[in-house]
TINUBA-852085 format. One line per 10 residues: their letters; for each residue x, y, z of N, C-alpha, C, O. Coordinates in steps of 0.2 Angstrom, whole numbers. Example, Ala and Ser with C-alpha at 12.3 -4.5 7.8 and 13.67 -1.06 7.14 Angstrom:
<recs>
as = 66,-28,39,62,-22,39,66,-16,39,71,-17,42 | 64,-11,35,68,-5,36,64,0,39,67,6,40
</recs>
This chain:
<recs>
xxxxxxxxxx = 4,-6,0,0,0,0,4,6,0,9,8,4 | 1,9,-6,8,17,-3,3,24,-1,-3,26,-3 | 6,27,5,4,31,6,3,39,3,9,40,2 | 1,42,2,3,49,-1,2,54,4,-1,53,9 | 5,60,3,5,65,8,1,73,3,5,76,-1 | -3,74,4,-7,80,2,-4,88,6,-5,89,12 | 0,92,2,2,97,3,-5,103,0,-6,102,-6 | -8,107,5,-8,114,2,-3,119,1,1,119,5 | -4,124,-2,5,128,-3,-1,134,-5,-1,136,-11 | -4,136,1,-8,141,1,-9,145,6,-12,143,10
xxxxxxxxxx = -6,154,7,-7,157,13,-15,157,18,-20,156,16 | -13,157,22,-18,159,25,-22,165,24,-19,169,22 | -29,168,25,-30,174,21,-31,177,26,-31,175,32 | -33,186,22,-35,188,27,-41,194,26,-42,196,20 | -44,197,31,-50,202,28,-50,207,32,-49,208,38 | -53,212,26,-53,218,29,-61,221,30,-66,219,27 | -61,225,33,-67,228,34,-69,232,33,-64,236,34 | -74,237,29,-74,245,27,-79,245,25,-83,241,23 | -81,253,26,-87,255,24,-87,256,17,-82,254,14 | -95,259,11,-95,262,6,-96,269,9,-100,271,13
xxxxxxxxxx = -91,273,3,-92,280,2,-101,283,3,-105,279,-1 | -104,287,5,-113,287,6,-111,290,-2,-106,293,-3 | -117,288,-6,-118,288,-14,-120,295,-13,-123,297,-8 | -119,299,-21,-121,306,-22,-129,302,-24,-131,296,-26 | -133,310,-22,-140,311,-25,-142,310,-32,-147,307,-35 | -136,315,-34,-137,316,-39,-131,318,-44,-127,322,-42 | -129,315,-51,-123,317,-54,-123,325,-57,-118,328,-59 | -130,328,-57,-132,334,-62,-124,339,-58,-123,340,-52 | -122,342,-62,-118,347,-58,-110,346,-56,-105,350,-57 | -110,339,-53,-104,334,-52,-99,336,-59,-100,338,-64
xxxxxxxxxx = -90,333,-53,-87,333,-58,-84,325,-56,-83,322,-51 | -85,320,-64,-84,317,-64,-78,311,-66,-78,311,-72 | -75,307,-63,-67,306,-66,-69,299,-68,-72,295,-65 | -66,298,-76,-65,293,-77,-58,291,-79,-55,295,-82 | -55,283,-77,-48,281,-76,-50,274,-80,-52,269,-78 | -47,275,-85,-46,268,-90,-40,264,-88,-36,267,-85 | -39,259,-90,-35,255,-87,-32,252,-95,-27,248,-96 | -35,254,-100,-33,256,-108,-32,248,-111,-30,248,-117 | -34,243,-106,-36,235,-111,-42,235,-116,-47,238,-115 | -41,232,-121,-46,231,-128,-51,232,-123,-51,230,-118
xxxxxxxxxx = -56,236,-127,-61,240,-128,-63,245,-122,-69,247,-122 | -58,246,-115,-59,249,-111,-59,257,-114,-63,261,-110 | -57,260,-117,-58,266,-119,-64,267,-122,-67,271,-120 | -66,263,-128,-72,262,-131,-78,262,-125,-82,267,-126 | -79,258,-121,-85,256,-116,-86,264,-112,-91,267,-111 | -79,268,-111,-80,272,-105,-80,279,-110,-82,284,-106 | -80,281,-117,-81,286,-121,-89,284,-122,-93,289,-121 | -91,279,-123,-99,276,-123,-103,280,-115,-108,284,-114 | -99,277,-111,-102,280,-105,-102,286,-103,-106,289,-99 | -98,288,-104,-98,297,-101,-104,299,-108,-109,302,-106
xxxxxxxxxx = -103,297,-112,-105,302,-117,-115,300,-115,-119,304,-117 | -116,294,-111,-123,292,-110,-122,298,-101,-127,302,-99 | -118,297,-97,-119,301,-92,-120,308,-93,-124,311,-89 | -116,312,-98,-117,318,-100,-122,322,-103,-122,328,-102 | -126,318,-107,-133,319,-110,-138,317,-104,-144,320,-104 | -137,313,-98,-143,311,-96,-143,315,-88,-148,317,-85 | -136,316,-86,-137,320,-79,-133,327,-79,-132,331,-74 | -131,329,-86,-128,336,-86,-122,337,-82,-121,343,-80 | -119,332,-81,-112,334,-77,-107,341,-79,-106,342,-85 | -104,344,-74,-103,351,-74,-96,348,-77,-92,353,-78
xxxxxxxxxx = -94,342,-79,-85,340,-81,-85,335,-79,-88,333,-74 | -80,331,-85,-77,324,-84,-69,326,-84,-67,330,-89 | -66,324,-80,-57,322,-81,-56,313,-81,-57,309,-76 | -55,313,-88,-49,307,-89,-44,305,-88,-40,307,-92 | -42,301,-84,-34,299,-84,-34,292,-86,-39,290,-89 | -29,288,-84,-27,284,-88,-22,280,-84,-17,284,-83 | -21,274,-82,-16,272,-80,-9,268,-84,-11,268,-90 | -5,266,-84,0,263,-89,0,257,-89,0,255,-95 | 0,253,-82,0,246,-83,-5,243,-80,-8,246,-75 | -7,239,-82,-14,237,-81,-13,232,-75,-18,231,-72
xxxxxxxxxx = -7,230,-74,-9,224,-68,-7,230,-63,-3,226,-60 | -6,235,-61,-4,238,-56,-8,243,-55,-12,245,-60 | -9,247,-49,-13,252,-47,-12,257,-50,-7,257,-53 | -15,263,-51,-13,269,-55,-8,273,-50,-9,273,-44 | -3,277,-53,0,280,-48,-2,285,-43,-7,288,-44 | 0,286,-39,-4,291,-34,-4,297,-36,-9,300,-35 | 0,301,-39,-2,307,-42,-8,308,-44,-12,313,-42 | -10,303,-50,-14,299,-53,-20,298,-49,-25,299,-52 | -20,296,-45,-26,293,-39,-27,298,-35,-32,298,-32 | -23,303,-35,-23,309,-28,-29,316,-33,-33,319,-30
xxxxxxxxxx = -28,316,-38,-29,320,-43,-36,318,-45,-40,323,-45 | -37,313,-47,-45,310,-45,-49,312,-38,-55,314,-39 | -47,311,-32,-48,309,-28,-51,318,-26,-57,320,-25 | -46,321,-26,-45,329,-25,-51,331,-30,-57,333,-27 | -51,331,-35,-53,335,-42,-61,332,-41,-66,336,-42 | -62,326,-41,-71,323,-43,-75,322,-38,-73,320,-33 | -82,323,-41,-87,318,-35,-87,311,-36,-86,307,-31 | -88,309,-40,-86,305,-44,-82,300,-48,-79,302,-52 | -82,292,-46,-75,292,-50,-77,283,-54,-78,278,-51 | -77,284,-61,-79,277,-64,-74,276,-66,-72,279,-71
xxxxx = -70,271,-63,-63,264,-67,-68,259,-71,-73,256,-69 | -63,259,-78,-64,255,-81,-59,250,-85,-53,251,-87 | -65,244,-84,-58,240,-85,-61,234,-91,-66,230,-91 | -55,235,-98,-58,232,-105,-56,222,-105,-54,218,-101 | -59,222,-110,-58,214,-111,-64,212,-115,-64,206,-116
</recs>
């Protein structure tokens, strides 16, 4: 009879806890940031979407950024600048 020995080779996890930001009423007026992550068709989807946000809630401004790598966070300039500047903030991410 042979025995075998079963390894998992997996961390243990761990969790975080957090609230959600309380949601605006309303975008009419809002400045609104959107951050593409610039994978096949993710520019396409988020020009579709502002251009449907902009006709239907009259946002007072859209700022686009953009990040470079897609497997990585955007930089925090980047993220500070969103952050500071919108009510608002739609990432998208293509495929």
């Amino acid at each position: 009879m042979v025995t075998y020995i079963m390894l998992k080779p997996t961390a243990g996890g761990s969790t975080l806890s957090a609230s959600l930001a309380p949601g605006l009423d309303t975008l009419h007026g809002k400045t609104v940031g959107v951050l593409s992550n610039q994978k096949v068709n993710a520019d396409e989807v988020l020009e579709a979407l502002v251009a449907a946000i902009r006709q239907r809630y009259k946002v007072a401004r859209v700022i686009k950024r953009t990040k470079q790598i897609q497997s990585q966070p955007a930089p925090s300039d980047v993220m500070n600048d969103l952050v500071n500047s919108c009510d608002a903030v739609i990432h998208g991410v293509g495929d």
